[in-house]
C-alpha positions as a Markdown table, in Angstrom:
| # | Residue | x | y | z |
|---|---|---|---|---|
| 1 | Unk | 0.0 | 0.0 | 0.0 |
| 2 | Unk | 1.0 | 3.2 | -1.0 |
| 3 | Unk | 0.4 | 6.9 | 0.0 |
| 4 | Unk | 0.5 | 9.8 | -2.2 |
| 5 | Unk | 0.0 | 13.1 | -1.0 |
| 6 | Unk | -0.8 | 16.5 | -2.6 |
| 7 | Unk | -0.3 | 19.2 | -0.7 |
| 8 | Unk | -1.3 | 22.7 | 0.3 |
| 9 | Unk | -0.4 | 23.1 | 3.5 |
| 10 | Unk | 0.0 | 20.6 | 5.7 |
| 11 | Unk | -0.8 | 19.8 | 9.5 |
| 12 | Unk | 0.3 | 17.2 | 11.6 |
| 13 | Unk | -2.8 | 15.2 | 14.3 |
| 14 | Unk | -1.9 | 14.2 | 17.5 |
| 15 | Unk | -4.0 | 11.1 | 19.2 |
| 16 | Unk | -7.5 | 11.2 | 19.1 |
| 17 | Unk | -10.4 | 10.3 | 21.1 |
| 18 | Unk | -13.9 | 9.8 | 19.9 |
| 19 | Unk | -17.2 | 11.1 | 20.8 |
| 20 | Unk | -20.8 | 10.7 | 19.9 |
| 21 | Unk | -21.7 | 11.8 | 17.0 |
| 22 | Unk | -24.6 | 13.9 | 16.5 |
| 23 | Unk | -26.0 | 14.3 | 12.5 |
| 24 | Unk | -24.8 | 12.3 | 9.5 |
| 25 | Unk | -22.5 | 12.6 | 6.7 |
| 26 | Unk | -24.2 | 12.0 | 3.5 |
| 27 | Unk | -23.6 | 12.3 | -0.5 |
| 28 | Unk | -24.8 | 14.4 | -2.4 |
| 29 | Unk | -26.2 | 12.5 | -5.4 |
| 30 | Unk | -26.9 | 9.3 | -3.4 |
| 31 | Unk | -27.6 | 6.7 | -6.1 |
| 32 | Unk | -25.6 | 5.7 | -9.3 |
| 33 | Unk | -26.2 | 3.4 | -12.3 |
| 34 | Unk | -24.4 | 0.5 | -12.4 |
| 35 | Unk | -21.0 | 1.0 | -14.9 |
| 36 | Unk | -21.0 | 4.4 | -14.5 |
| 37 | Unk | -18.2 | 7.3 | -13.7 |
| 38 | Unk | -19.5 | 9.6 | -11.1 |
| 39 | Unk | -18.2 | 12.3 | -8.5 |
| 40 | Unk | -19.0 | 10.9 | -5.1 |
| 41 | Unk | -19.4 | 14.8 | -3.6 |
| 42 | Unk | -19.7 | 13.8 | 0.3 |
| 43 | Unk | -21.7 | 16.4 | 2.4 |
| 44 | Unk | -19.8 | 17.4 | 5.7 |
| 45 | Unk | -22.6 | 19.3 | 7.6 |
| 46 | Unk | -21.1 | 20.3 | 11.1 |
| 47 | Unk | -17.6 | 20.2 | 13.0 |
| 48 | Unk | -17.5 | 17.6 | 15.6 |
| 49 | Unk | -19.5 | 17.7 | 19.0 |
| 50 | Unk | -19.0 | 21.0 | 21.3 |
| 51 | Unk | -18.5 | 23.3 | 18.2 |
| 52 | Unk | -15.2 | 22.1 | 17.0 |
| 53 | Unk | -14.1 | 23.0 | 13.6 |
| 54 | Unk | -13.2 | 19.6 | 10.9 |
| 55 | Unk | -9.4 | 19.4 | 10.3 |
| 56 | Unk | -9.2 | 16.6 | 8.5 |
| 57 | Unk | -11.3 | 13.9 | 6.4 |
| 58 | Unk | -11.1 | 10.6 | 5.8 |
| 59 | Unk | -13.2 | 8.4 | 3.3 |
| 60 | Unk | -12.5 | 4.8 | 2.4 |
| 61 | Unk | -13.6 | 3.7 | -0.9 |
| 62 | Unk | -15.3 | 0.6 | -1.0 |
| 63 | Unk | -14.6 | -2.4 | -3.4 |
| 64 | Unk | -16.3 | -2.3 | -6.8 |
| 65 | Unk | -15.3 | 2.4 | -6.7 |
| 66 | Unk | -12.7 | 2.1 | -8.7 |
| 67 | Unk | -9.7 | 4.4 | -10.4 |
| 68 | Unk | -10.6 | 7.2 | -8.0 |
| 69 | Unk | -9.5 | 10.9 | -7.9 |
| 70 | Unk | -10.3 | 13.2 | -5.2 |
| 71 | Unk | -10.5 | 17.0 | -6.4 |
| 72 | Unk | -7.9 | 19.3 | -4.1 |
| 73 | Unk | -8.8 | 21.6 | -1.9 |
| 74 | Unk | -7.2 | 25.0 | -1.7 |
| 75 | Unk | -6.2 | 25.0 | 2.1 |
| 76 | Unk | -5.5 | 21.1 | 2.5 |
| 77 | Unk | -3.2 | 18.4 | 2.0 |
| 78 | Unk | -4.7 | 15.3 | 0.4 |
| 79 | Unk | -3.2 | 12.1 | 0.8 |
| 80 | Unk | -3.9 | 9.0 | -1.9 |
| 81 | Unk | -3.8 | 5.6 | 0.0 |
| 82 | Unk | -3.2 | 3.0 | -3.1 |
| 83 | Unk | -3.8 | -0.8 | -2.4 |
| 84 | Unk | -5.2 | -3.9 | -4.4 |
| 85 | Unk | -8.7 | -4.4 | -5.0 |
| 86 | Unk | -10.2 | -7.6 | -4.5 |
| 87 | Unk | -10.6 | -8.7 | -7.7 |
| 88 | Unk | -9.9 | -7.4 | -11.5 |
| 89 | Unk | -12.0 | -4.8 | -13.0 |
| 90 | Unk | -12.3 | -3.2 | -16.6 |
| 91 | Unk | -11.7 | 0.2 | -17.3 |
| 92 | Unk | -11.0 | 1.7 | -20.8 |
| 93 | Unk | -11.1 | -1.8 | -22.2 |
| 94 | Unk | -7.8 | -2.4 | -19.5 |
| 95 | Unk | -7.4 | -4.7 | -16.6 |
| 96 | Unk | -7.1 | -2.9 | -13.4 |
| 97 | Unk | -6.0 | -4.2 | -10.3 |
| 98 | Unk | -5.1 | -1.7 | -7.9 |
| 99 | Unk | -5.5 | 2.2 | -7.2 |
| 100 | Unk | -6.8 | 4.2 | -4.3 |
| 101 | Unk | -8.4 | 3.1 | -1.8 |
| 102 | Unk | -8.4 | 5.7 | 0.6 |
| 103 | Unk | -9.0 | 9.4 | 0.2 |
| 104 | Unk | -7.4 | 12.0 | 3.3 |
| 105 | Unk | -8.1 | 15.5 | 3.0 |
| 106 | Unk | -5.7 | 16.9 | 6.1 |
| 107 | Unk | -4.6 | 20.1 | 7.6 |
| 108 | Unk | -8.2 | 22.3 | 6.7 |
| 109 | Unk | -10.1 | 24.3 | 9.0 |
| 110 | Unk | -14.0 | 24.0 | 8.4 |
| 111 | Unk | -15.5 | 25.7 | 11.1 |
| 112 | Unk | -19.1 | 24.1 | 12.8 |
| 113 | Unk | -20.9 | 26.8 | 11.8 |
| 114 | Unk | -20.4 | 26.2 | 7.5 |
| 115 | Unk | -20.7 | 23.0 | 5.7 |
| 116 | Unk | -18.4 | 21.5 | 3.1 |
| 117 | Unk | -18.2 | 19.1 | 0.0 |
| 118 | Unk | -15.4 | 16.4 | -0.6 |
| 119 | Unk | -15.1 | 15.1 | -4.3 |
| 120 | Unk | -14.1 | 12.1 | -5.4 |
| 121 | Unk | -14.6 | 11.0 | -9.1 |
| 122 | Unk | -14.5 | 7.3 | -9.7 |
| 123 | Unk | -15.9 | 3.9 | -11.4 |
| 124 | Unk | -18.6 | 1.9 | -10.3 |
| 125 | Unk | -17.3 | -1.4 | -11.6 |
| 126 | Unk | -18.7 | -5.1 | -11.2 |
| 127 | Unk | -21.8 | -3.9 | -8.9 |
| 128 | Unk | -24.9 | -5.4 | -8.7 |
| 129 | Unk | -28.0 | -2.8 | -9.3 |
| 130 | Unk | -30.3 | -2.8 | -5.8 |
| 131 | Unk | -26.6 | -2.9 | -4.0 |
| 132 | Unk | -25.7 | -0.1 | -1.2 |
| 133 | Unk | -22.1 | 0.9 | -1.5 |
| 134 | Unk | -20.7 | 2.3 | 1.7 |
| 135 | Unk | -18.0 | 4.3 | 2.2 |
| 136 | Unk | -16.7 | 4.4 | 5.8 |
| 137 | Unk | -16.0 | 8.0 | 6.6 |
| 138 | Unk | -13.8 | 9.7 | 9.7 |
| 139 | Unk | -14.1 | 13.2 | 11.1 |
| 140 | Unk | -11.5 | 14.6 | 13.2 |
| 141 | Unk | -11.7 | 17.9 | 14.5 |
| 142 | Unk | -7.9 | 18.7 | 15.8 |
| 143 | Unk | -6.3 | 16.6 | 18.5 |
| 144 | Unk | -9.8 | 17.2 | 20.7 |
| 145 | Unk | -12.4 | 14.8 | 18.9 |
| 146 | Unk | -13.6 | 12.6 | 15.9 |
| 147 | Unk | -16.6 | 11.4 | 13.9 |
| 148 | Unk | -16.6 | 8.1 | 13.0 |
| 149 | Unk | -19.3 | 7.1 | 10.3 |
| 150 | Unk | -18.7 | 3.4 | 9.5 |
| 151 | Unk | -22.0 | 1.5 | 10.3 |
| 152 | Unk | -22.8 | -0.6 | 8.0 |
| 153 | Unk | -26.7 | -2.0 | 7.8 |
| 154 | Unk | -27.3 | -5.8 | 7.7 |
| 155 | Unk | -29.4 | -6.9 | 5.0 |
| 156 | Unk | -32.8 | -6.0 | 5.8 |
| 157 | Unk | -31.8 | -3.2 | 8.3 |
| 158 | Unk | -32.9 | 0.1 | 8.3 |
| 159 | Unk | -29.6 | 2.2 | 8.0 |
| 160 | Unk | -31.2 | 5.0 | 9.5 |
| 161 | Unk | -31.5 | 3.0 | 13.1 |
| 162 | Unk | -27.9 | 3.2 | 13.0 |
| 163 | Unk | -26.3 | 5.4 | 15.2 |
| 164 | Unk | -23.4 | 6.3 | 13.3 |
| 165 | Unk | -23.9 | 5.0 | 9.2 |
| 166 | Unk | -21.4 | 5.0 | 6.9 |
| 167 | Unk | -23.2 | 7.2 | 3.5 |
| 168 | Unk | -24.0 | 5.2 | 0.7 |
| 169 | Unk | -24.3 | 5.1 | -3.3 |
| 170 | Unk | -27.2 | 3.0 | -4.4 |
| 171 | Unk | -26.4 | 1.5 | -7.5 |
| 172 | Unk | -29.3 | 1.4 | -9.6 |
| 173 | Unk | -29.7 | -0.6 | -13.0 |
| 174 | Unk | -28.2 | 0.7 | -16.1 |
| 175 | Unk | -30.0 | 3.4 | -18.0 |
| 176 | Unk | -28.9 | 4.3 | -20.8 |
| 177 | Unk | -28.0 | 2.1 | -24.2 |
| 178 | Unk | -23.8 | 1.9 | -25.2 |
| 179 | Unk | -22.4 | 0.9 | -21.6 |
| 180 | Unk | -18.9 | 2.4 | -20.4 |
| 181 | Unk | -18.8 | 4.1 | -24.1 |
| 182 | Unk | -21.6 | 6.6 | -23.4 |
| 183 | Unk | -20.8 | 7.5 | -20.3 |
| 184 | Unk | -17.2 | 8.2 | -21.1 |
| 185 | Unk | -18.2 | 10.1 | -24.3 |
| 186 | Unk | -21.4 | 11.2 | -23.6 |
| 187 | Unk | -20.1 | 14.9 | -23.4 |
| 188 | Unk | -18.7 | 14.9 | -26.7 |
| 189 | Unk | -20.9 | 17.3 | -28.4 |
| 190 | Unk | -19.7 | 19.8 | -25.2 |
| 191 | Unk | -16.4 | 20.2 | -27.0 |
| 192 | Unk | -15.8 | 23.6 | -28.3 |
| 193 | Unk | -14.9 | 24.7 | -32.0 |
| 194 | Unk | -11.5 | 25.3 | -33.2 |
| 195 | Unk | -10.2 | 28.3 | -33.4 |
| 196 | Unk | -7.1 | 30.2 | -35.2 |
| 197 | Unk | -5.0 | 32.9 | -34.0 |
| 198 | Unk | -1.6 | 33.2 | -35.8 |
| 199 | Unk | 0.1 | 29.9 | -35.3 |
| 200 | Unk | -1.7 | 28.7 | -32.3 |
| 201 | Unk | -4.9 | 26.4 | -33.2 |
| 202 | Unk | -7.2 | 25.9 | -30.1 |
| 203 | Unk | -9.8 | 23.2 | -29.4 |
| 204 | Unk | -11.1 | 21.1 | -26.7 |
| 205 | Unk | -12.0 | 23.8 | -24.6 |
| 206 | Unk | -14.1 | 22.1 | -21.8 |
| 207 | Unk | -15.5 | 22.1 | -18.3 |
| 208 | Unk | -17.4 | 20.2 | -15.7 |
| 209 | Unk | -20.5 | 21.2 | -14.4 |
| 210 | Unk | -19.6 | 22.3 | -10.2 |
| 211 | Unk | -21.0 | 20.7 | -7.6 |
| 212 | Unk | -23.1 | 22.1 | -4.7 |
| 213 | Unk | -20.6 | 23.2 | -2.4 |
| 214 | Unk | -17.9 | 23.6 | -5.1 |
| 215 | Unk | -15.9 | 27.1 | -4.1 |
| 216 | Unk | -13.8 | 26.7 | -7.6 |
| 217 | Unk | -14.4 | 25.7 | -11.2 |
| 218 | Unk | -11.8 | 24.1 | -13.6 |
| 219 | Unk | -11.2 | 24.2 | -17.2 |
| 220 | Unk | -8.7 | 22.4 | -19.9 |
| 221 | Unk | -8.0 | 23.4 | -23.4 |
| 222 | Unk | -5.4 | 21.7 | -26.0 |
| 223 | Unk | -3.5 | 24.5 | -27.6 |
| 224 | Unk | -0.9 | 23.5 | -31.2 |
| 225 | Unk | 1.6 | 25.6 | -32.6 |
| 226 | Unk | 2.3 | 25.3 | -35.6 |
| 227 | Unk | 4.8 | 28.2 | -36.3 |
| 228 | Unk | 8.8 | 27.3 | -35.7 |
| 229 | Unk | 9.1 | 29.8 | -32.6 |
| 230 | Unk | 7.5 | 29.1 | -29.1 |
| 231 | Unk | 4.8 | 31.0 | -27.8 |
| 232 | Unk | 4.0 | 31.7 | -24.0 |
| 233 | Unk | 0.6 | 31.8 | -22.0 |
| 234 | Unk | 1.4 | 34.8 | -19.8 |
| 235 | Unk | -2.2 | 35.1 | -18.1 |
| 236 | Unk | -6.0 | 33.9 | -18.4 |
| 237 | Unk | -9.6 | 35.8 | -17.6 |
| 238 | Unk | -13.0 | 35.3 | -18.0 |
| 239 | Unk | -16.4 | 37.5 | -17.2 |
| 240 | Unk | -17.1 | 34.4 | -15.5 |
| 241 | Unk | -15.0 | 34.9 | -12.6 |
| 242 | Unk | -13.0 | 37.2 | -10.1 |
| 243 | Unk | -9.4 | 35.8 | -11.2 |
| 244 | Unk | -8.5 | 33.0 | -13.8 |
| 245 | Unk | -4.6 | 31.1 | -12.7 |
| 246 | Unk | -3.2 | 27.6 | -15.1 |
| 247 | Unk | -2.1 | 25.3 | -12.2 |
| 248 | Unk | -0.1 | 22.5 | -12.5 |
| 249 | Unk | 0.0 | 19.5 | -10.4 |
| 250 | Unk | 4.1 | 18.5 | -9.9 |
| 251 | Unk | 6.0 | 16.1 | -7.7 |
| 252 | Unk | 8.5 | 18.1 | -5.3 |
| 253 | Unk | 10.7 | 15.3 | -3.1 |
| 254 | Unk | 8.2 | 12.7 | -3.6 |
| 255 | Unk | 4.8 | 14.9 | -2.5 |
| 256 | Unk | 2.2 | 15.5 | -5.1 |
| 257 | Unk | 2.0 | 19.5 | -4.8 |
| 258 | Unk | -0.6 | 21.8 | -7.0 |
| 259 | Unk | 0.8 | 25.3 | -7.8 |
| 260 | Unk | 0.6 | 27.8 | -9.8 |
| 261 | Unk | 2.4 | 28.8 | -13.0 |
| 262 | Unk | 3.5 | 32.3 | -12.0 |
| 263 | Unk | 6.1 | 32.3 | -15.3 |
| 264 | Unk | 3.0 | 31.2 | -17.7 |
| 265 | Unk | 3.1 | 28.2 | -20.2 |
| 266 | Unk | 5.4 | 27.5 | -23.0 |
| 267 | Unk | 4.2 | 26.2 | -25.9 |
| 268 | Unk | 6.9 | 24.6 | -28.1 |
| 269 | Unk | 7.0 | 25.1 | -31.8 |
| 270 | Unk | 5.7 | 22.5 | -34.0 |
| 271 | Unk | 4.2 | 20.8 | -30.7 |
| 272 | Unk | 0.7 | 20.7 | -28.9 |
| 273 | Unk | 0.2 | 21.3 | -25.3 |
| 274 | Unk | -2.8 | 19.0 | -24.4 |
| 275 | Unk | -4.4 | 19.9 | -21.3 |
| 276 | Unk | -7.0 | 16.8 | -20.9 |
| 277 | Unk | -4.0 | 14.5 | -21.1 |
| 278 | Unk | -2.1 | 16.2 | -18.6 |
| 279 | Unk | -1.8 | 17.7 | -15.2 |
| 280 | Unk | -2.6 | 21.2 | -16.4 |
| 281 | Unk | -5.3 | 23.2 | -15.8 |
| 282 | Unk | -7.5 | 26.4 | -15.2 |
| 283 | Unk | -8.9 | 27.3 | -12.4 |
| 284 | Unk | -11.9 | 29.7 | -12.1 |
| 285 | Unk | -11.9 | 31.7 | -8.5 |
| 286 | Unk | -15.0 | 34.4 | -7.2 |
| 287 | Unk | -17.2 | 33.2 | -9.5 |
| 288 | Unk | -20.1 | 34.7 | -10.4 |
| 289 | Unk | -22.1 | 31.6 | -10.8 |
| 290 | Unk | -21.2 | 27.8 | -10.3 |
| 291 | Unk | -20.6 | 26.2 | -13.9 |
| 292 | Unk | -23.6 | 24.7 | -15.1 |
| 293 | Unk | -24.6 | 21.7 | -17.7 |
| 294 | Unk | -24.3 | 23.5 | -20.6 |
| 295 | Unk | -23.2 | 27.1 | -20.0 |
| 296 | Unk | -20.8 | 28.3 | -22.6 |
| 297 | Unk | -17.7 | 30.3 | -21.0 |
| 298 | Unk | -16.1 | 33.4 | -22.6 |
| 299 | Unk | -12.6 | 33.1 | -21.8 |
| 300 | Unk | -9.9 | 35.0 | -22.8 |
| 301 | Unk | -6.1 | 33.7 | -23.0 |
| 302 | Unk | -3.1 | 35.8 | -23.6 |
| 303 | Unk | -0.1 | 35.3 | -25.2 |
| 304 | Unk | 3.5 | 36.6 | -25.9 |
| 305 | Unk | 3.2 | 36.8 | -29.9 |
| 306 | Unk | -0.3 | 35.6 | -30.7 |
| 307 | Unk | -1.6 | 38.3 | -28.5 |
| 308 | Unk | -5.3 | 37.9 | -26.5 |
| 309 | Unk | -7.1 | 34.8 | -28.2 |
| 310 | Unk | -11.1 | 34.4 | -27.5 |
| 311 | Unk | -12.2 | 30.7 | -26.7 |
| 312 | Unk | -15.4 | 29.6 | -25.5 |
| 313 | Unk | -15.5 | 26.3 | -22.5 |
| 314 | Unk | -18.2 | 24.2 | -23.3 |
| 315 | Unk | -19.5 | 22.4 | -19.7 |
| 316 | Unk | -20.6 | 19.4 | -19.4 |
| 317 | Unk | -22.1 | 17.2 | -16.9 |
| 318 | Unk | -20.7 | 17.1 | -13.2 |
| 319 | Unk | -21.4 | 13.3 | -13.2 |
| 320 | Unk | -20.0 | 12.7 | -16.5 |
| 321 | Unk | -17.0 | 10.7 | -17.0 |
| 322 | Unk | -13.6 | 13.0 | -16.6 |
| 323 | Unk | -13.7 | 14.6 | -19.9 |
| 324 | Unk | -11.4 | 17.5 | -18.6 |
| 325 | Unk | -8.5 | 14.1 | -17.7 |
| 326 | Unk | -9.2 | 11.4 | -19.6 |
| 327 | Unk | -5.3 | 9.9 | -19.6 |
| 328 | Unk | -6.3 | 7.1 | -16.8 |
């Protein structure tokens, strides 16, 4: 088992004891068809008991949630535990065998008095429809107290006679016609036109719809130059929103860090930058409204030679498959 972390800023939890726990944990969208990519989008509601603020969360994905990744949150590390799954799944027509199976969002500060989301897109894979999947969640609030959400309901149980339940995903029987294929590329018909400015050729510009909850929208482009001199992204805006920064997601000395790309983005001559096959991205801050299924956003992107280019991010569904990553 391995552990990967991303982080923010970091903080390190003494022991813990536990206390009752007073109100549930619950997702957002709490059933899923069976074959599906989702975002899991777990509800925090309160701190712990007495008023105390959430420092950290911890959310163990259960069997058949596969190739999982939890969205970062400005403010916390996150931690990736990776270990074998039970059994073999299919994903992208691949065998997979492993990947995380625990998600730790550490070092935050959500005080009692506001509630949170914690994202995690993955695969349900090999499920049964009518099945409840649970996923065990912790709460710790400091080195002062915890949460601990891990009942499980025996068959024929009401969950809600449990004092502390784990929330569940009720898989439900496939929908739609064209399996794993639709829901990967479902969104398709989101992706924007090309367009030309000088020697840069832009396409692909796309976004997911943002949760409830969601403080921060993301977008992805893929940019070409086909000139023989390299151009630079020196900055990115958008009507939509306060401030527009390209992040990056890097290792520095073995941590998994997201950060922002002060000195802009090269792109090479004769080369393509692809930002949905990559760990490059936009990220959309004060926005004016969360990204919706649908909306079409103005953005504008400036560069050293080509100038200020005009693209429009086409978003698609929230519970779509990752169109904005799809390299896994």
């Amino acid at each position: 088992m391995t552990i990967r972390k991303i982080s923010v800023c970091a903080t390190l939890l003494a022991s813990v004891f536990s206390v009752p726990a007073f109100a549930h944990t619950s997702f957002v969208t709490p059933t899923a068809e069976q074959e599906s990519t989702i975002v899991a989008a777990l509800q925090v509601p309160h701190g712990c008991e007495g008023g105390l603020a959430t420092t950290e969360v911890r959310m163990v994905l259960p069997e058949g949630f596969i190739s999982a990744k939890p969205q970062p949150k400005a403010g916390w590390e996150l931690e990736i535990i990776k270990g074998d799954y039970q059994k073999a799944y299919k994903n992208h027509g691949a065998d997979v065998k492993s990947g995380p199976v625990e998600i730790r969002w550490k070092g935050g500060d959500l005080p009692d008095a506001f509630y949170d989301t914690f994202n995690v897109q993955g695969k349900i894979s090999g499920i049964e429809a009518n099945t409840s999947l649970p996923f065990k969640v912790t709460q710790f609030c400091g080195d002062k107290a915890k949460a601990t959400w891990d009942e499980i309901a025996a068959n024929g149980e009401d969950p809600h006679s449990l004092d502390d339940p784990a929330p569940t995903i009720q898989v439900v029987a496939q929908q739609t016609a064209g399996g794993e294929h639709e829901h990967e590329h479902g969104a398709a018909g989101h992706m924007s036109d090309t367009v030309k400015a000088g020697d840069l050729e832009f396409s692909g510009a796309v976004a997911k719809a943002m949760l409830p909850g969601q403080p921060v929208g993301g977008a992805v482009v893929t940019i070409k130059n086909e000139g023989s001199s390299d151009d630079r992204l020196i900055s990115v805006a958008s009507p939509s929103a306060g401030r527009v920064e390209l992040h990056e997601m890097a290792m520095v000395n073995d941590v998994m860090k997201m950060r922002k790309m002060s000195d802009g983005l090269v792109i090479p001559a004769g080369k393509t930058v692809d930002m949905t096959s990559s760990d490059l991205h936009f990220m959309f801050y004060n926005m004016k409204k969360p990204f919706a299924d649908g909306d079409k956003v103005p953005v504008t992107l400036t560069f050293e030679k080509a100038g200020k280019v005009d693209v429009i991010v086409q978003v698609g569904s929230a519970n779509g498959a990752d169109q904005m990553h799809n390299h896994n």
